[in-house]
N, C-alpha and C positions, 0 to 999 in steps of 0.2 A: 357273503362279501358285500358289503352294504356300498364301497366303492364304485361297483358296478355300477348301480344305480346313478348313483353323481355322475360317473362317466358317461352315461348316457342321456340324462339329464335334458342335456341340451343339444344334441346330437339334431342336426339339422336334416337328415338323408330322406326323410318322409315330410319335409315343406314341399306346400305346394311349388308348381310354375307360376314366374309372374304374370302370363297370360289368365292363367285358371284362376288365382285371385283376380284380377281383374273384370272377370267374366262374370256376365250378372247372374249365369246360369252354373258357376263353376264350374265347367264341361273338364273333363280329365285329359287337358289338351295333350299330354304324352302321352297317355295311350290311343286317344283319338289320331296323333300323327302316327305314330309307332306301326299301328293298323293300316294307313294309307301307303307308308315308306316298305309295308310287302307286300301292296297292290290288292289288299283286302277291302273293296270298298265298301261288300255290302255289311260288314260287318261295322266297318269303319259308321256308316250311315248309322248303323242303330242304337251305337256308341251315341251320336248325336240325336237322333230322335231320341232317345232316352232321357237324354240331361234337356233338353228344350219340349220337349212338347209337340209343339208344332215347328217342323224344321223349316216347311219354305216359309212360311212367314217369319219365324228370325233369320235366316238365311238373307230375306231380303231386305230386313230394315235394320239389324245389326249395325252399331255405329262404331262397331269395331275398337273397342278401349283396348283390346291388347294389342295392337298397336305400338301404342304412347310404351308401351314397359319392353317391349319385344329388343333384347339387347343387338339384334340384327340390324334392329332401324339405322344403324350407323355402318353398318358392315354389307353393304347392299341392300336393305328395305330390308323392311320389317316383313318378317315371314307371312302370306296374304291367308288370313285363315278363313277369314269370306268365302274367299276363290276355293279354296278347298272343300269348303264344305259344302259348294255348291255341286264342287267337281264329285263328293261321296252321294251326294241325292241325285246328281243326274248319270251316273256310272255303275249304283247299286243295282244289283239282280232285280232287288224287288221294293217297292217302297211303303208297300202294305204293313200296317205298325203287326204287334203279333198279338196273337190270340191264345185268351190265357183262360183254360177249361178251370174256373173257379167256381164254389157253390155260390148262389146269389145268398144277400144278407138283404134280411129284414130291415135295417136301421133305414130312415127314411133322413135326407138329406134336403134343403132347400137352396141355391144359389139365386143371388137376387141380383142381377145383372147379367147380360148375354153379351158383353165385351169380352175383351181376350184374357182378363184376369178370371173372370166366373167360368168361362167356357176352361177355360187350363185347370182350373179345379174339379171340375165336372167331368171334365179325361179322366182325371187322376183317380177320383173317388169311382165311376161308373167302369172302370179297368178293374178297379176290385171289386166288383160288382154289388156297391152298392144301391139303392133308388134313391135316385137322384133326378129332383125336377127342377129347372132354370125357369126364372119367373124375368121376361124380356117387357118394360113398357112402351117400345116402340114395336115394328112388325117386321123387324129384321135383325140378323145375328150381327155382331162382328164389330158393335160399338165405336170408338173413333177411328177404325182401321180404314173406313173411309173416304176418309183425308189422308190417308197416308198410303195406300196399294190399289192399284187396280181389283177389281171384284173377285173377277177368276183367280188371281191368285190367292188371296187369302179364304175366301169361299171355298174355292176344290181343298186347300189344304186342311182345315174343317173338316168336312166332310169325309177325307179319307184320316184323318186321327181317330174320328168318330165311329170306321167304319165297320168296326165288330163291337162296337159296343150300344148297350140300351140307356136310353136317359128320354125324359120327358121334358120337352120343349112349351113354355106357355108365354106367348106375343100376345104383344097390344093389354097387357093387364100391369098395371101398376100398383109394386106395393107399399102402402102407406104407414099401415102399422104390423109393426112383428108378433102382436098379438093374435093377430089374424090367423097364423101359418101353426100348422100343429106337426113339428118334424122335431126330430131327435138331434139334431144341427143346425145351423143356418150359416153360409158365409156368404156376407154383404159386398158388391163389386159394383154398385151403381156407377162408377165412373168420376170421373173430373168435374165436384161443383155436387155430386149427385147427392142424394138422401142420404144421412148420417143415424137417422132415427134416434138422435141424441144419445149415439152409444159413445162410449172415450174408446179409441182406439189405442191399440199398441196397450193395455191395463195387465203390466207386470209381465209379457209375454210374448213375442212376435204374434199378429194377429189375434191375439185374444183380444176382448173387446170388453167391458165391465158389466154384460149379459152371459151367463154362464150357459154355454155351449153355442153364444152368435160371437162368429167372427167375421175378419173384416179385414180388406185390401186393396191393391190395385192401385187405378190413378186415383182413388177416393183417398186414400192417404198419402197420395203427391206421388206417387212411383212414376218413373218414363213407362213406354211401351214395353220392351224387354223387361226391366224389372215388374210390373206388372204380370206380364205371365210367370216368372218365381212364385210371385208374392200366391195366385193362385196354384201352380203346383205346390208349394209347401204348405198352402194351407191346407191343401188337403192332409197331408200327415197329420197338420195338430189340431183336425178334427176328428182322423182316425183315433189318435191319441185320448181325446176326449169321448170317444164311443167306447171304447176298450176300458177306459181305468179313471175318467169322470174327470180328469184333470185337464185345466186349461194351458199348464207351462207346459208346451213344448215347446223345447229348445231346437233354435236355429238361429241361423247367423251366416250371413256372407264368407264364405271363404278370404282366409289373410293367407299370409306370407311372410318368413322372418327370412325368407334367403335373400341375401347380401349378391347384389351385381358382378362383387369380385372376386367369386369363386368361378363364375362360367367361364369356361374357356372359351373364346368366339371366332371360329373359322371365315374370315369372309366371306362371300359368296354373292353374286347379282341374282337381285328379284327373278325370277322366273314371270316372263306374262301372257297368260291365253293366248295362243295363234289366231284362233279364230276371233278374238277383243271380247268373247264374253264368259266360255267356259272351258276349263282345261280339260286336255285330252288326259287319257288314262297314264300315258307315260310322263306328262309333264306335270300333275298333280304328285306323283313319284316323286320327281325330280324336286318340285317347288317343297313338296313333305320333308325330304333327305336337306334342307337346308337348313331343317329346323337345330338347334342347339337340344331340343328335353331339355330346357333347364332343370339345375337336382346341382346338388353337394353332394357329389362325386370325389372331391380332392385327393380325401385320404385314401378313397378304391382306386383313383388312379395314380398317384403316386407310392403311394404306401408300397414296399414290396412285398410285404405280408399280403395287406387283403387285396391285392392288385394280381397275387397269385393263388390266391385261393377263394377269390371274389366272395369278400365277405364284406360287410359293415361293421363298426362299432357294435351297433347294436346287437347283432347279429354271436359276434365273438364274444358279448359279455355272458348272453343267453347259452353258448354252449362251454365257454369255462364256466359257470354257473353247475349247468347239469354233470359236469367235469369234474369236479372239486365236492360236490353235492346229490352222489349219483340219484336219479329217482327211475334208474330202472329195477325191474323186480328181482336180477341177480346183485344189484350193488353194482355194478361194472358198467355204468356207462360211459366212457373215454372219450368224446367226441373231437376236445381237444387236444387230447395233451401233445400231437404233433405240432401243431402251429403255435402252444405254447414253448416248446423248444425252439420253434422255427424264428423266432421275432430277431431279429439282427441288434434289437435298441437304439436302432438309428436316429431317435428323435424326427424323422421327416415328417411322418402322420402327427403330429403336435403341430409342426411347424406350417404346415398346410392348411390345419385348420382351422375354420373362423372361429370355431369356440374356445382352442386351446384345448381339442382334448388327447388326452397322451393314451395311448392304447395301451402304447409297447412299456410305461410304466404301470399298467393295470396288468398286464400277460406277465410282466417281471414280477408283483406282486403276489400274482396267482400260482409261476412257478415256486417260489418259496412254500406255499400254502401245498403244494402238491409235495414239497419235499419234505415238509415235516410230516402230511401224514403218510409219507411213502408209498404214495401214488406217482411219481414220477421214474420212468426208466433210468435206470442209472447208466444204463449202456449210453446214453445218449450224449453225455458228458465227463465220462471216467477219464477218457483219454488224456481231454485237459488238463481235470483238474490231477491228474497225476504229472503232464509238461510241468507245471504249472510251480508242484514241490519237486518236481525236478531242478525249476530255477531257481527256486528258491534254495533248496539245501547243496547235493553235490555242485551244481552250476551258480553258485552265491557267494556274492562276495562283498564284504563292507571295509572299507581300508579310508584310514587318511595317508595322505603321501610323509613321506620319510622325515620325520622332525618335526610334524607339528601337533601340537594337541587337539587341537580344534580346527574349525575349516570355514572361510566366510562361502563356499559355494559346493553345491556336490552333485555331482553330474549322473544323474538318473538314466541310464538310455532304454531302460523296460527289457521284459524277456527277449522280444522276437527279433530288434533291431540286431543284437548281434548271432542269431539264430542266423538270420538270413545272409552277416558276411561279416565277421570278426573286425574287418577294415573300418564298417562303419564308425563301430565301438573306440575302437583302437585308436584312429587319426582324430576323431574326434576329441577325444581324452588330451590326446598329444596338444590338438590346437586351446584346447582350455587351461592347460597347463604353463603352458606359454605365456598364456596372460596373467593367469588367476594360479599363482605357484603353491594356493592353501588349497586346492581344489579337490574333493574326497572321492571315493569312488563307488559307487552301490551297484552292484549286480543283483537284478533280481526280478521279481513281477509285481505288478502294481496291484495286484488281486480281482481284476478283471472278467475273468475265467471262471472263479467263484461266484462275484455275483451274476453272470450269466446262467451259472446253473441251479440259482438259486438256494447256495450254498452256504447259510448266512453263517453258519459258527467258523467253517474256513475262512470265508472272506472277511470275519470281523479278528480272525487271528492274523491273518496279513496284513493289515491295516495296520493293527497295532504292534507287530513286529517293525514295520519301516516309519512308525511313528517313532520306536524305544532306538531303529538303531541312528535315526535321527538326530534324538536327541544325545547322543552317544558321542557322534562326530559333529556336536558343536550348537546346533538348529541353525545348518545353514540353507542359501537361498536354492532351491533344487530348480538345476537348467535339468531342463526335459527335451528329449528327440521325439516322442512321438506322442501326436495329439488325445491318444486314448488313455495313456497313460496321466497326460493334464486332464483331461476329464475326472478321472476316478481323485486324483489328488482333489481338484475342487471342490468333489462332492463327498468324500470321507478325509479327506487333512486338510482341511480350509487353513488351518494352524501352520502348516508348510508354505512361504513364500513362494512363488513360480516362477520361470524366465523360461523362454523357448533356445533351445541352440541355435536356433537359425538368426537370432534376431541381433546373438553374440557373432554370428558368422557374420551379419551385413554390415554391423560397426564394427567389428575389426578389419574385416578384411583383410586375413592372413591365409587364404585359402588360395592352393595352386592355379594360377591362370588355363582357364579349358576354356579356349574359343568354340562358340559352335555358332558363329554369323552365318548368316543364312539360311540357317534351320527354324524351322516351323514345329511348335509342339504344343500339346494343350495340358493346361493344371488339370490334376483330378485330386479335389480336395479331400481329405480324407471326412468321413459322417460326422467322427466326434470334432473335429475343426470348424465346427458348423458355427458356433456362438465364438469365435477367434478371429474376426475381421483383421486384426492388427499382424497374426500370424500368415492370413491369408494373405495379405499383403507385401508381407515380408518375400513370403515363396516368391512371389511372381517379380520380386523387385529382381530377387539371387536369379532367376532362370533370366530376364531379360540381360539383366548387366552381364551373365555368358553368352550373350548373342541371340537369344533366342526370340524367335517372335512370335507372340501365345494367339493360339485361336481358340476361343471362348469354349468349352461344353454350355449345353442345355442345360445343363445343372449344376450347380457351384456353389461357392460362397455358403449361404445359408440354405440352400435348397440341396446340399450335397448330398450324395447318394453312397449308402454301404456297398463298399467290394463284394459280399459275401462271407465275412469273416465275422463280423460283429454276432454275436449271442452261439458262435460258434455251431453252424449250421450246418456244417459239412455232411457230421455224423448224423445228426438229428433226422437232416429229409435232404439226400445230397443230389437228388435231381431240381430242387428248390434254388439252391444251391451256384447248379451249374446254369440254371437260366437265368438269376442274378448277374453274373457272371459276364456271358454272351450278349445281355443286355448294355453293361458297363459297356466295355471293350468295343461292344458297336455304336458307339454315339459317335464318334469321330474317325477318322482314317489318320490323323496326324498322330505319332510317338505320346503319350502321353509322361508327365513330371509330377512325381506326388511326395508325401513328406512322411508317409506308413511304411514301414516295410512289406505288411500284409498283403496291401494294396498293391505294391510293387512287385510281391513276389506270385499273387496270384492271378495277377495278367498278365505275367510274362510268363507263366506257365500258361496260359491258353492261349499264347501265340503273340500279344500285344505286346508290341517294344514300349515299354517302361521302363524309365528311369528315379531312381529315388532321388531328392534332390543333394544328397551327400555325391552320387553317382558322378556328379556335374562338378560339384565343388571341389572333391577332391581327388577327382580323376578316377574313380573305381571301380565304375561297372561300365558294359556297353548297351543295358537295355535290354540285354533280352537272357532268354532263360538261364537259370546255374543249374538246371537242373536236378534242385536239391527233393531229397525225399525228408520224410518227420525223422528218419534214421539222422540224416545229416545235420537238419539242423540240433539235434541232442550234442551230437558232434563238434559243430562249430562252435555251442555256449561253452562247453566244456575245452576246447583248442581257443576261447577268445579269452579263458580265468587263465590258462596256461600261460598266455601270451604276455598278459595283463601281469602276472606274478614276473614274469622275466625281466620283463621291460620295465616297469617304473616303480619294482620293487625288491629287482634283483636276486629273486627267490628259484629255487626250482621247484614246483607241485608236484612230489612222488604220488603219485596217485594210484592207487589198486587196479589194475586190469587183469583180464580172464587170461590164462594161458593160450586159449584156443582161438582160432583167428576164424570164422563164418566166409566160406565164397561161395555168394548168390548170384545165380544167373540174371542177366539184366531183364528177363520176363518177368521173372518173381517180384525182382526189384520192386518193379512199376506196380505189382499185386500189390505186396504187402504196403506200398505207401497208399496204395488209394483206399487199400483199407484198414489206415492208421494204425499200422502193425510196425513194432518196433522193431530193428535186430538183435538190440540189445535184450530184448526181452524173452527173444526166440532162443538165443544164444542161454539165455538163466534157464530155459526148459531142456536145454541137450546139455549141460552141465550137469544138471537135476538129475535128468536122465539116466547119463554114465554114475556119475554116485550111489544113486538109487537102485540100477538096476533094473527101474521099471520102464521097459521097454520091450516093442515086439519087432522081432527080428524078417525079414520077410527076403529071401534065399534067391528068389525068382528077379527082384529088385537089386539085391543086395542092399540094403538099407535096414535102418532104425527107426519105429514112427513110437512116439510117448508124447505125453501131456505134462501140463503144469497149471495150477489154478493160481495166477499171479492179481490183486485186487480183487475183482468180481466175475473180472474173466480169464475162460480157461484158455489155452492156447496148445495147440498141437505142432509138432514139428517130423518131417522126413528127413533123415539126413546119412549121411554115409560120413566113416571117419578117413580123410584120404592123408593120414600120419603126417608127422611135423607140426600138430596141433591144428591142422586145419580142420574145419568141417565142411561138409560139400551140403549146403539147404536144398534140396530137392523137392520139397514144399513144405509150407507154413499156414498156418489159417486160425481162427480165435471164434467162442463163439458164447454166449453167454450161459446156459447151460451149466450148471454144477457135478461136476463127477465124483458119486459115491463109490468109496473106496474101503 
C-alpha cells in the first residue's frame, strides 16, 4: 500500500526538541530530562558526558540557547537546563567517564592544537583507542579557556575525560608544515587567527579540508567555544570515517527541527531556583525536570482515541497494517492489526489535530477494504451491522411521496437510528415539515454508513446508488437531514443531493412546542461527523439557549469534537475499547449534556449520563435519561415508526407477517443477549426452525429444548421450554461463529 508511505511521509513524531536543535552539542534533551524526572542522576550525567565531552566545562560556559526556544519562557521561565545539568554532575554516583576494553589500533592520528577543539577530538579518537599525539606550541593545554574559566576547573575536567585513556601530549613544538608529520590523519585546531597551512577548509564536507586525510576546525574556522568542542568530537568520526573506507564526506550537520510551537501543550509552572543560589538539591532538580514540556508531536497520540488507546503512532500503525495486509511471517498469519483496523471510530480528529494533515483513520478505512477483499478481515466483527443495516433498508424502508403529488421540492431523510431510538423523533418531525413544506417525501432508510465502516465496498456502493435512484424517483428534491452522519456520507458519496439540516428548518420556523427549561445549565456535545458543520453547530446551541438553557462549554467541541463510541462501530470489534471511550465522554463534564445523534444520545444515557437529543427539548420527548432500549427494541421501534408513518400520513394499514409464537425472556437474559448484539427476533427464527425441524435435544431434568440455527455466518443456540398459547419461555440464548456440520 504505497499510501502508507505518503501518510507517513511527513509525520513529525521523531523531530527533534526545540532545545536539542538549538543545542550546539544536540544533547537528547528528553531523554536527558526524562532520566533526571526519575531521580536517575547518574545515568542522567553520562547521557550528558556523552553528547559534550567534557561536562564541567560546558556546564560552565554554556550560553544557554535553549532558552530563547524553551516554550516555558512565557509560562514561568524557561526550563534552567544549566542548573540541571549541573545538578546531574554534582548528584551522580560517579563522575569517572567509562572505560571501554577495546583492541588498540595501529592507525596513527596527529592533532595540531591543544585547545578544546584538538583536545575533544583526541577524547574521541584515543577512546577508541587509537594513537594519537597532540602537537601544543605553547607549554600548556587548554588554549583560550584561559580567558574564560578558572584553571581548576577546566584543567581537573581534562584530566578526568582523559583518565583511562593513552594519548601523547607534545608542548612547546610548533608545527609549521604538514609535510613534516608522517600520520594516517591530521586534524588541524590551532585556534583563532592560528595556522591555516593554506589548507581550504570546509572542501565539499564538514571538516574535510582540500588535503586528503587533514582536517580541520575549531575557532580556526570561526566556531564559539562550545561549537568548537562539536567541531572536534565530530571530527573525530570523519576521520574514523576516513581510516576505514579513505573517504573524506562524512556527513554531519547541526541538528534542525520542523516541529511547529503549536502543537505543545504548555502547562504553566514557576521556575524552580536552587535553595542554596548555586546547585539544586536532588529533589528540586526533580522538580525543576518535571517542568519540562519533552517537546514531541504528540497530538494525534493524545487526542486520537485510537492511538491514545493503544499508544501507537502513525508511523508505528502504517508498519503494522503493512505486515497485516502483507504478512511476512513464515505461516502467512501475521495479524498485528486487524483489531485496531476495526477499532478506528473515523472520527476525523487525528487529521484534525494534526499539523501535517494526516488522516490515519482514512489510511485504516483504506486498509480495512484491502483486508476484506482479500478475506483477511473477521467478519464476526461487523455482520451485525451490516445485517441492522438491510434490515432498514428492506423490511424497515420506506420511500413515499405524500398523497397527490408527483414529485417533491424537499424529502426528509432522518437515517436508520434516529427513529431506532424513539419513533417520536421521526414522526413529529415529519408532522412539523409538513406543515410547512406540504410536497415533503419521506425516505426511511440508512445512508450506508455501516458499510463503509466495514469496509464493505460492493454493499456500500449498492446503498448509495439505491438512495441516489430513489431520489431521483421522488423528484431530486433538497434532503433535510437529522443526523450529522448521515450529511457526512451524503457529502462525500451524493454530492448531486442538495442538503439542509432539520434543525436549521426548526430555528426559522419556529413552530416547535414551547419547553421552558430557565435555569438549567447543560453542555453541547457535538456529534464527530458535525465536526466541518460550524453553521449546524451553531444552530444547536442557538434551539438549546432560546429553551432556556445556559451552555457550559466541553473541552472538546465544534471542530475538535470527540466520537461517542459509535462511529466505525466498535462495540463488537474491541468492546472494552469501546466502553473507555465511552467513560471518557460522559466524564468531561457533571452538567446534562444536549446533542443532535441519536447514538450519542442513546449511549450516554445508557451509562448513566442525562442526555438529551435536541428533538427531546424541541418537541417535548424525552427526559434525558435511559429508555432502556436493547438492539431487540430498536428493530422494533423502526418497524412500530413504518407502522405509524403508514397510518398517519398515508392512511394505510401495514399487514405485516409476524411469528405465531410470542418469546418471554427474563430480564437477566435480556441485558445478555443485547450486550451481546443478539437479536430476539433471530433467536425466535432458531426455535421456529427448531419445532419444524425437529432438530432439537430434549433435556427431562430441565424440562427444556436446546437446537441451533446457522443464520448469516453465525450460528445461534437457543434453550427454551414451550409454555402453550404460543408462548416460548428463552431460558438461554447465546451465538458463536463456528460452523456446524451437519
Amino acid at each position: 500500500m504505497a499510501f502508507s508511505h505518503e501518510l507517513v511521509a511527513e509525520c513529525l513524531q521523531f523531530e527533534q526538541a526545540f532545545c536539542t536543535a538549538a543545542c550546539p552539542f544536540s544533547l537528547d534533551i528528553r531523554d536527558f530530562i526524562g532520566k533526571l524526572q526519575q531521580g536517575r542522576f547518574n545515568i542522567a550525567y553520562k547521557t550528558y558526558q556523552n553528547a559534550t565531552g567534557f561536562p564541567g566545562i560546558v556546564s560552565a560556559l554554556c550560553p544557554e540557547p535553549c532558552q530563547a526556544v524553551c516554550p516555558m519562557k512565557d509560562a514561568g521561565g524557561a526550563i534552567s537546563l544549566k542548573a540541571l545539568e549541573k545538578a546531574a554532575i554534582a548528584h551522580a554516583r560517579s563522575t569517572d567517564p567509562d572505560r571501554y576494553n577495546v583492541p588498540p589500533k595501529e592507525k596513527r592520528i596527529a592533532v595540531i592544537g591543544a585547545g578544546i577543539s584538538g583536545l575533544a577530538c583526541a577524547l574521541r579518537l584515543a577512546s577508541r583507542k587509537y594513537r594519537v599525539t597532540v602537537f601544543e606550541k605553547s607549554e600548556r593545554i587548554g588554549g583560550h579557556l584561559y580567558e574564560l574559566l578558572p584553571e581548576e576547573i577546566f584543567l581537573t575536567d581534562i584530566a578526568l575525560q582523559f583518565k583511562f585513556e593513552q594519548y601523547s601530549l607534545v608542548t612547546n613544538t610548533e608545527i609549521t608544515n604538514l609535510e613534516d608529520l608522517s600520520f594516517d590523519a591530521i586534524y588541524v585546531a590551532t585556534g583563532k587567527g592560528g595556522r591555516s597551512f593554506g589548507l581550504t577548509l570546509g572542501a565539499g564536507a564538514p571538516f574535510a579540508t582540500s588535503h586528503p586525510g587533514v582536517f580541520a576546525g575549531g575557532s580556526l574556522a570561526g566556531a564559539d567555544s562550545m561549537t568548537a568542542i562539536v567541531h572536534g568530537l565530530n571530527a573525530a568520526n570523519a576521520i574514523e570515517t576516513w581510516l576505514k573506507i579513505g573517504s573524506m564526506h562524512h556527513s554531519w550537520a547541526p541538528v534542525t527541527t520542523k516541529l511547529p510551537h503549536e502543537v505543545v501543550r504548555i502547562l504553566p509552572s514557576e521556575l524552580i531556583h536552587p535553595s542554596n543560589g548555586s546547585i539544586y538539591s536532588k529533589e528540586e532538580a526533580i522538580g525543576e525536570s518535571k517542568r519540562c514540556l519533552k517537546c514531541c508531536c504528540d497530538a494525534c497520540n493524545f487526542h486520537s482515541p485510537l492511538m491514545s488507546y493503544f499508544r501507537k503512532f502513525p508511523k508505528r500503525i502504517t508498519e503494522e497494517v503493512q505486515v497485516t495486509i502483507t504478512p511476512s511471517s513464515l505461516d502467512g498469519a501475521a495479524k498485528l492489526a486487524t483489531r485496531y483496523i476495526s477499532a478506528c471510530m473515523h472520527c476525523g480528529l487525528c487529521r484534525e489535530v494534526c499539523p501535517k494533515d494526516i488522516d490515519t483513520g482514512e489510511f485504516l478505512l483504506q486498509s480495512h477494504r484491502t483486508m476484506r477483499r482479500l478475506g483477511q478481515m473477521p467478519w464476526a466483527f461487523h455482520e451485525f451491522y451490516l445485517r441492522d443495516m438491510a434490515f432498514s433498508m428492506g423490511e424497515a424502508g420506506l420511500a413515499r411521496l405524500p398523497d397527490g403529488c408527483e414529485t417533491s421540492r424537499y424529502l426528509f431523510f432522518p437515517g436508520c437510528q434516529l427513529g431506532a431510538s424513539n419513533p417520536e423523533y421521526v414522526i413529529q418531525s415529519y408532522r412539523f415539515l409538513l406543515t410547512h413544506f406540504t410536497d415533503t417525501s419521506l425516505l426511511l432508510g440508512c445512508c450506508g454508513a455501516p458499510a463503509e465502516w466495514a469496509g464493505e465496498e460492493a454493499g456500500h456502493a449498492e446503498v448509495i446508488a439505491r438512495i441516489y435512484n430513489q431520489w431521483e424517483d421522488l423528484g431530486r428534491p433538497v434532503a433535510i437531514l437529522a443526523c450529522p452522519s448521515c450529511a457526512h456520507m451524503f457529502r462525500k458519496y451524493l454530492p448531486e443531493i442538495p442538503v439542509e439540516f432539520l434543525y436549521s428548518i426548526l430555528q426559522e420556523k419556529q413552530g416547535w412546542r414551547e419547553a421552558s427549561f430557565s435555569g438549567s445549565t447543560a453542555s453541547v456535545y457535538d456529534p464527530c461527523t458535525s465536526r466541518h458543520e460550524p453553521l449546524l453547530q451553531d444552530t444547536i446551541r442557538k434551539l438549546a439557549t432560546g429553551a432556556g438553557f445556559a451552555l457550559d462549554p466541553l473541552p472538546m467541541e465544534g471542530r475538535m469534537a470527540e466520537c461517542c463510541s459509535y462511529g466505525g462501530q466498535v462495540a463488537i470489534a474491541h468492546p472494552p475499547y469501546a466502553e473507555n471511550m465511552i467513560a471518557k465522554r460522559i466524564g468531561q463534564k457533571n452538567t446534562p449534556y444536549i446533542t443532535y445523534c441519536s447514538n450519542c444520545r442513546d449511549i450516554f444515557a445508557a451509562a448513566g449520563k442525562e442526555t438529551f437529543h435536541i428533538l427531546d427539548i424541541l418537541f417535548g420527548i424525552g427526559n434525558g435519561r435511559d429508555n432502556g432500549l436493547s438492539v431487540s427494541d430498536r428493530q422494533r421501534n423502526r418497524l412500530e415508526l413504518k407502522k405509524r408513518v403508514l397510518t398517519e400520513f398515508w392512511n394505510e394499514e401495514w399487514n405485516r407477517m409476524e411469528s405465531d409464537k410470542k418469546l418471554v425472556i427474563p430480564k437477566d437474559l435480556q441485558e445478555k443477549l443485547h450486550k451481546n448484539h443478539i437479536l430476539e427476533s433471530d433467536l425466535l427464527d432458531v426455535v421456529e426452525y427448531c419445532e419444524r425441524s425437529g432438530k432439537k435435544l430434549y433435556d427431562p431434568d430441565r424440562n427444556s429444548y436446546t437446537g441451533h440455527r446457522q443464520i448469516g455466518h453465525m450460528t445461534f443456540w437457543v434453550e427454551y421450554r414451550l409454555a402453550g398459547e404460543g408462548r416460548v419461555e428463552l431460558v438461554n440464548g447465546y451465538c458463536h461463529r463456528l460452523k456446524i456440520e451437519e
